[in-house]
C-alpha positions in Angstrom: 82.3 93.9 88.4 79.7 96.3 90.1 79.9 100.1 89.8 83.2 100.5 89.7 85.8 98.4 87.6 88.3 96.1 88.8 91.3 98.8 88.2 89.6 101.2 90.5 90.4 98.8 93.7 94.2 99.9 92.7 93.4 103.7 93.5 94.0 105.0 97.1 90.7 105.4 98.9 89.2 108.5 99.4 89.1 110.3 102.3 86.0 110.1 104.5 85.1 113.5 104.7 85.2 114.5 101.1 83.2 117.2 99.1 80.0 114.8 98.0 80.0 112.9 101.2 79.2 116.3 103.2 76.8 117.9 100.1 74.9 114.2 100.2 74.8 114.6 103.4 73.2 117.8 103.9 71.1 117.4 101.0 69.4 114.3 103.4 69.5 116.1 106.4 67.2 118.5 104.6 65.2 116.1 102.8 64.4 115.2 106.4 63.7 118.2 107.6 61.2 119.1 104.6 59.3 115.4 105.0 58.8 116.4 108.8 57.7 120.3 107.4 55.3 118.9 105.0 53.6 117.1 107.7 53.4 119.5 110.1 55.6 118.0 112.5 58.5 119.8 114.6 61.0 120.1 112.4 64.5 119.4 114.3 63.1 117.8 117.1 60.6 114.9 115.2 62.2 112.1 113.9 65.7 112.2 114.2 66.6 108.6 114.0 65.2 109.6 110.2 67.3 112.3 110.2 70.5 110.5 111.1 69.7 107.2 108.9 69.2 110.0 105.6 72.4 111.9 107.0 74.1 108.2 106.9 72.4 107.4 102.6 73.6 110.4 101.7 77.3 110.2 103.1 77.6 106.9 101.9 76.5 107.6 98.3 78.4 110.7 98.3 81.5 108.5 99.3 81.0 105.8 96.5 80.1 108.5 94.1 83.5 110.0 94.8 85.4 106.6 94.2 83.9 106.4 90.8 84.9 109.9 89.9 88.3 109.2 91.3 88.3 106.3 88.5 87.0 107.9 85.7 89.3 111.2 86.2 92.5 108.7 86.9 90.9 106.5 83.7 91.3 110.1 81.8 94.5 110.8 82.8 95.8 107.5 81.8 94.6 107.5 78.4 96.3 111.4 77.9 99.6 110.3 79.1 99.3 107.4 76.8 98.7 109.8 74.0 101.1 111.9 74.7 103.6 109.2 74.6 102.4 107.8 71.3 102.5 111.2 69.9 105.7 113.1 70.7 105.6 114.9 67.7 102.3 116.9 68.3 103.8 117.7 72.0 107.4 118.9 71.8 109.0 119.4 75.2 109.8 123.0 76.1 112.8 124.2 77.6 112.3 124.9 81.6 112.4 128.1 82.7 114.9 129.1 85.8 113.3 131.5 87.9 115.7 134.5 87.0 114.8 134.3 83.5 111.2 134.4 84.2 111.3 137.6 86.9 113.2 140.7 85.7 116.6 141.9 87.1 115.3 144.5 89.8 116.2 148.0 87.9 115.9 151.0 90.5 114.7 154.2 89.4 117.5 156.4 88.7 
């Protein structure tokens, strides 16, 4: 089973440049950056295959961290619509509005 569970394989995947990808990313970049500041090294310029392999942990967890929030968020919404449906009473549909009911006639000033 792993991390995620076997329903999750049904969900789209997510896009490779997503939100925790690029923040995981960074946040390794800079992780980097502070190991080569701590020992007084050149910052940018020391060790960047180190910088691009903790660039690379960081995207990939960010990536797999954002399929399992894609699960548990779908998960959620499952279980809501499945409420919903067993309980009509508690969640009466409402007529929809057209849009000339919801904005006013335009009245000029006289």
């Amino acid at each position: 089973m792993g991390l995620l569970h076997d329903e999750a394989k049904n969900l789209p995947p997510p896009g490779i440049v997503n939100r925790n990808s690029v923040w995981l990313g960074f946040t390794g970049w800079a992780t980097a950056m502070l190991h080569n500041a701590i020992n007084r090294r050149p910052a940018i310029k020391a060790g960047v295959h180190r910088q691009a392999l903790f660039i690379t942990i960081g995207w990939v967890l960010g990536y797999h961290l954002t399929k399992i929030e894609n699960y548990k968020y779908s998960k959620l919404d499952r279980d809501m619509k499945e409420y919903i449906r067993m309980h009509p009473v508690e969640f009466p549909e409402t007529d929809k509005k057209t849009f000339s009911e919801i904005v006013e006639p335009f009245h000029p000033i006289r």
